[in-house]
C-alpha positions in Angstrom: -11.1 3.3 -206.5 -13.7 5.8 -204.7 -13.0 3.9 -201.6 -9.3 4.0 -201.8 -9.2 7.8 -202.5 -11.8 7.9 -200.1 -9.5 6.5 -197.8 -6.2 8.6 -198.6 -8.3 11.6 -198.0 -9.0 10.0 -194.3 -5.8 9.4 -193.9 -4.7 12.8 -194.9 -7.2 14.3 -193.3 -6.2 11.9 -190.1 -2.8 12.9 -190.7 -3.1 16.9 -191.3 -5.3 16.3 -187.8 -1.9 15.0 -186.6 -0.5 17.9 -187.6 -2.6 20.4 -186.4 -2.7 18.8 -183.2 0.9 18.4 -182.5 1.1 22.1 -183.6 -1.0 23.2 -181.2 1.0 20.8 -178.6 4.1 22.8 -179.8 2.3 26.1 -178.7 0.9 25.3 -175.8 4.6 24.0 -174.7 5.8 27.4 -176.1 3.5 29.0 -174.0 3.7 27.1 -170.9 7.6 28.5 -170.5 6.0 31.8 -170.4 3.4 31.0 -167.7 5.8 29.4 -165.7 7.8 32.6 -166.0 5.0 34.9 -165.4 4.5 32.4 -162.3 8.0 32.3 -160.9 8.1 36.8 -161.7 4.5 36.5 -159.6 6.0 34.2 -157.2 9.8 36.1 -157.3 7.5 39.8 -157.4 5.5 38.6 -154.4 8.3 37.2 -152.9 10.2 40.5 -153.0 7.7 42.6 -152.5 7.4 40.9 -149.0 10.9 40.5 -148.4 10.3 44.5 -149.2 7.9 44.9 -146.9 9.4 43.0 -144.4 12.6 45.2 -145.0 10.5 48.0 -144.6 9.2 47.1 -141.9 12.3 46.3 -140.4 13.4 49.8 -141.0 10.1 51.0 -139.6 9.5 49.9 -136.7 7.2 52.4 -135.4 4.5 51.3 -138.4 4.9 47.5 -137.7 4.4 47.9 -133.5 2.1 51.0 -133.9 -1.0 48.2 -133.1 0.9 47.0 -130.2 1.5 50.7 -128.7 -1.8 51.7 -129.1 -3.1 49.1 -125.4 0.1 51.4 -124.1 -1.8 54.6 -124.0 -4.5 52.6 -121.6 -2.6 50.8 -120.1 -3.0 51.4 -116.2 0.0 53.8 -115.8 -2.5 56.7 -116.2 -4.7 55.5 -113.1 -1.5 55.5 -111.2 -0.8 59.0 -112.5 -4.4 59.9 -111.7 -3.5 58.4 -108.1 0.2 59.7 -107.5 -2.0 63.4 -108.4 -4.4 62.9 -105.8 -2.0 62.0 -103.2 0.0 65.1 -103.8 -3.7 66.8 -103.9 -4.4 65.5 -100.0 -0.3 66.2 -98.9 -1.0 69.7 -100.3 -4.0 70.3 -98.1 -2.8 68.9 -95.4 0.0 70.9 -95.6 -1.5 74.3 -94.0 -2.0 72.7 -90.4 1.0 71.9 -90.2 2.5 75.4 -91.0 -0.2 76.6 -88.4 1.1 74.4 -86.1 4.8 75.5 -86.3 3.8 79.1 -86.2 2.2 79.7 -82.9 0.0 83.2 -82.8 1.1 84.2 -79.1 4.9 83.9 -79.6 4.4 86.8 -82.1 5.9 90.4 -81.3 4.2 93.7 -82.0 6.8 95.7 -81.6 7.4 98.5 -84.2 11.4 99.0 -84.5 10.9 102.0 -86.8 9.3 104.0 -84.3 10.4 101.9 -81.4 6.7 101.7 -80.1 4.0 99.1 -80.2 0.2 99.7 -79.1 -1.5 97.9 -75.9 -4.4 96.9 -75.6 -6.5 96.5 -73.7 -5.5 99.6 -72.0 -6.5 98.3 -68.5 -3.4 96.5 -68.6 -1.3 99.3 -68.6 -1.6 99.2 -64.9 0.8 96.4 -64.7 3.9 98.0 -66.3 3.1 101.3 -64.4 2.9 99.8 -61.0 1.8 101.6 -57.8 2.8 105.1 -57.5 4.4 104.3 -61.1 6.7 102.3 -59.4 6.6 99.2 -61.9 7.4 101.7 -64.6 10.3 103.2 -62.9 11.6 99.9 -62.1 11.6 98.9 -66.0 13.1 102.2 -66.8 16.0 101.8 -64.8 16.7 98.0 -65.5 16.6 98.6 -69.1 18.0 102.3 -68.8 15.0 103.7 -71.1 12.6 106.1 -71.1 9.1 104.5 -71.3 6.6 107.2 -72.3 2.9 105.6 -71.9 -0.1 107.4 -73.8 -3.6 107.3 -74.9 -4.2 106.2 -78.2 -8.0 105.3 -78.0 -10.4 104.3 -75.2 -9.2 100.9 -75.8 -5.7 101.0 -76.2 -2.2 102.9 -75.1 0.7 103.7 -77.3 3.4 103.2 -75.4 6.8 104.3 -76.9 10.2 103.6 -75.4 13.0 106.3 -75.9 16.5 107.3 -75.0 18.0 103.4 -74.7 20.5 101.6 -76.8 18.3 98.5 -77.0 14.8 99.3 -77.3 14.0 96.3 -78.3 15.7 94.4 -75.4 13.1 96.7 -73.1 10.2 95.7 -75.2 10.9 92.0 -74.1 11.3 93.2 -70.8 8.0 94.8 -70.6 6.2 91.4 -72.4 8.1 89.0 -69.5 6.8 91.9 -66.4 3.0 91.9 -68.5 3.5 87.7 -68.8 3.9 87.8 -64.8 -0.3 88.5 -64.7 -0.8 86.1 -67.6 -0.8 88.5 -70.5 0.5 87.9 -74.0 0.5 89.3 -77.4 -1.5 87.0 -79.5 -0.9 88.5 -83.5 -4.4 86.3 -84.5 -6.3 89.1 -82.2 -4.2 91.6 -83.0 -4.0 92.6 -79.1 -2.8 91.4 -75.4 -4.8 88.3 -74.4 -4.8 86.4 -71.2 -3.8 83.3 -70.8 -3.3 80.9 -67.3 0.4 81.1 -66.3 2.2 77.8 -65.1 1.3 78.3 -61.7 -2.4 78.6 -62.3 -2.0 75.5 -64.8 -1.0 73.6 -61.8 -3.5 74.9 -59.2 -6.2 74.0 -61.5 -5.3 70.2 -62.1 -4.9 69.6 -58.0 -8.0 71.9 -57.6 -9.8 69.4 -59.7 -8.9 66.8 -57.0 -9.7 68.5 -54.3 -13.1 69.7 -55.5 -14.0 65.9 -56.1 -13.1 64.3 -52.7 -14.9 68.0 -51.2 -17.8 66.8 -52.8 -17.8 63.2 -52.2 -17.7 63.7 -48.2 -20.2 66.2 -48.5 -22.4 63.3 -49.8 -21.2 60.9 -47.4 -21.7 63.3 -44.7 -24.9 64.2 -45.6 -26.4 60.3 -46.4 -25.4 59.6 -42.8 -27.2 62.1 -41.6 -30.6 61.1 -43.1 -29.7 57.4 -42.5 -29.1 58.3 -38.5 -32.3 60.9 -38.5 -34.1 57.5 -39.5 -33.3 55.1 -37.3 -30.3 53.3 -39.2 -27.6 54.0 -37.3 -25.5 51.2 -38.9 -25.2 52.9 -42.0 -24.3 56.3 -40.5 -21.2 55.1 -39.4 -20.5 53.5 -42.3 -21.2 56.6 -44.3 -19.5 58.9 -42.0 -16.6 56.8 -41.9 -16.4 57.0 -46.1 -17.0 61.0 -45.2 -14.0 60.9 -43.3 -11.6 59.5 -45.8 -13.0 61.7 -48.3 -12.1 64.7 -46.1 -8.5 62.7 -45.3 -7.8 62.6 -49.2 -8.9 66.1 -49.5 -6.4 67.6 -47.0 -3.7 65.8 -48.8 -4.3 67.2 -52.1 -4.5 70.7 -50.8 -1.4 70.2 -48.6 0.0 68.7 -52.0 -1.0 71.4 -54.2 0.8 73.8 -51.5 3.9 72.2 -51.8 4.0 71.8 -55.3 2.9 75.1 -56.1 5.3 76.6 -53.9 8.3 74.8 -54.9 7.3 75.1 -58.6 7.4 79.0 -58.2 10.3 79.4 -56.0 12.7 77.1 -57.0 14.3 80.2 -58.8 14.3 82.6 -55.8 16.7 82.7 -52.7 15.7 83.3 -49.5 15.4 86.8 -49.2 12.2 86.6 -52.1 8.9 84.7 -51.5 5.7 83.4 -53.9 2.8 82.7 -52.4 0.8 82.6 -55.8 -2.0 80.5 -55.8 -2.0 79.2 -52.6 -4.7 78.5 -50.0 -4.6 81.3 -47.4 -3.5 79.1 -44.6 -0.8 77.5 -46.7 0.0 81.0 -47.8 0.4 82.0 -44.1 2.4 79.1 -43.0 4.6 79.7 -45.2 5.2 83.0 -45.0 5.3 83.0 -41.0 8.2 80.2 -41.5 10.9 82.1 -44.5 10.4 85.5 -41.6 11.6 83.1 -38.6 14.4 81.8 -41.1 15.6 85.3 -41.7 14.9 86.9 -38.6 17.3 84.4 -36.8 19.8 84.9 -40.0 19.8 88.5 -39.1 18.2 89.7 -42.8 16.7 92.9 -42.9 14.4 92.5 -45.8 12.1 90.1 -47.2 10.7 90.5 -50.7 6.7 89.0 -50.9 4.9 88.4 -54.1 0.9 87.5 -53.6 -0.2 88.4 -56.8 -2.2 91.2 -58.2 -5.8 88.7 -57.7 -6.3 88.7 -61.6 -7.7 85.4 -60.8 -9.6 85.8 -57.8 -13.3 85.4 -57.6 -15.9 87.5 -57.1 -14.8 88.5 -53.3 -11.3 89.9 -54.5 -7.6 88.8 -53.7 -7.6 86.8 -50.2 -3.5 86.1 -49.7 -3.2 89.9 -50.0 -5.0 91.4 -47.3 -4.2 88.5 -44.7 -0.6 89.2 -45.6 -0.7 92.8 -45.0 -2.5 92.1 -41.5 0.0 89.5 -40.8 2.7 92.2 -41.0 0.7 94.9 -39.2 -0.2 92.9 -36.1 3.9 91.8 -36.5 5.0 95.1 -36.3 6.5 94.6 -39.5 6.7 98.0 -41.8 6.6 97.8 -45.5 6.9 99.3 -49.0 4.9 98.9 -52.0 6.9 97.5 -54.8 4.2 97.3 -57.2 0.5 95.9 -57.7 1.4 92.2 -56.5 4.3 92.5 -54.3 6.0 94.5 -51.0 9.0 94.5 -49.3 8.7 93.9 -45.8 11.5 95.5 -43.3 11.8 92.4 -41.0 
């Protein structure tokens, strides 16, 4: 009997265990629903919150690439920059020789149109407008119909002031192309007349060059064979006064060159009745001259105009085709006038 109650209270017990247990099944099923749908909200809330984000970020695209655009600001488009700003650095100071080059300092006028005056200076070269006898000045004057009135402004300069004309600036120009003649220009830099070589004297220089080379090269010549004959070696003084000899040929041909380019260069403008003799050799000079006066004299031409320069360029010994002119004439019989400080006109 104690067994079998014993055993209805195990099984009881077994069952009410059952019980329990399946109770506790039930609840955790219950519960399980609810996990599941506090999952799938997670998974749903995570789900939209990235299809959110994504939809945010689709609709702001500036926060989503704003890593990507931050390599932009070093990337190299600012060394190009930094180049494409030098380059306009060097074009900008290189600029200013350029503008220096297309604005020449001698071309400039000094010419004062309110007063109608302009200053010269040096004043020594005053003499070349005024002329012999003020005949330069009077020549300008009537060409230009003016009044030139010449003064002293300091011991270094001359006011000169140019009245009563109807183009005063037309008889400035003509007083820079007479003062241009000697090789004297207004060079705005200095602020005063400067001289410079005219053409002529440009082109005497370059055959002088010549002619002073193959002067000094027979020199040499000449002088080896001296030495060489004085001892003994009379085969090489032959040879060297032959190379003297060719030196000396080549010479004369550059002078007679130089005469003949100088002279066309300098008259090609002139007729017959005017002639240049600038920058020649005093027997070119002569030959010249002696041939244009047999021209005229057997045309019948009374006058013959001949320019020799004022010797601006001479050396230390003074003008040379001026005073052998003048004899020329004299010895001729010729009579002439004074036109101004480089040239006469000779009654032929």
């Amino acid at each position: 009997m104690g067994n079998c109650f014993s055993g209805q209270k195990e099984s009881s017990s077994s069952t009410n265990n059952k019980s329990k247990n399946n109770n506790k099944r039930l609840e955790e099923t219950k519960k399980e629903p609810a996990t599941t749908t506090a999952a799938t909200t997670s998974t749903s809330t995570s789900t939209t919150a990235a299809a959110t984000t994504t939809t945010k970020a689709s609709e702001q695209p500036a926060i989503v690439e704003e890593p990507t655009k931050k390599p932009e600001v070093t990337k190299p488009a600012e060394p190009i920059k930094t180049t494409d700003v030098v380059v306009e650095e060097k074009k900008a100071v290189a600029e200013p020789p350029k503008a220096t080059t297309t604005t020449p300092s001698v071309a400039a006028s000094n010419f004062d149109e309110a007063t109608n005056s302009f200053v010269l200076k040096p004043a020594v070269i005053a003499k070349f407008i005024i002329g012999p006898k003020g005949s330069t000045i009077k020549q300008l004057q009537e060409e230009t119909s003016s009044r030139i009135n010449v003064k002293d402004s300091d011991d270094d300069s001359k006011h000169i002031t140019i009245e009563q004309s109807a183009n005063p600036k037309a008889c400035y120009d003509r007083i820079m192309a007479e003062l241009k003649k000697y090789g004297w220009e207004f060079d705005a830099k200095e602020n005063q007349f400067v001289e410079h070589d005219t053409d002529a004297m440009k082109m005497f220089k370059e055959l002088e060059k010549k002619i002073s080379e193959e002067s000094k090269l027979m020199s040499d010549c000449f002088e080896r064979a001296k030495k060489a004959y004085e001892s003994g070696d009379g085969g090489l003084s032959k040879q060297l006064s032959e190379e003297g000899k060719q030196h000396q040929e080549l010479m004369k041909k550059y002078q007679q060159e130089s005469a003949n380019t100088m002279f066309e260069h300098l008259n090609k403008d002139k007729g017959d009745l005017e002639i240049d003799l600038h920058g020649q050799y005093v027997d070119n000079a002569m030959d010249f001259l002696k041939k244009r006066i047999e021209k005229l004299r057997g045309e019948k031409q009374p006058k013959l105009t001949i320019i020799y320069g004022a010797g601006n360029h001479s050396d230390e010994k003074g003008p040379k085709i001026k005073p052998a002119v003048l004899e020329y004439l004299k010895n001729e019989g010729i009579t002439f006038e004074e036109i101004n400080h480089g040239s006469i006109s000779a009654n032929i």
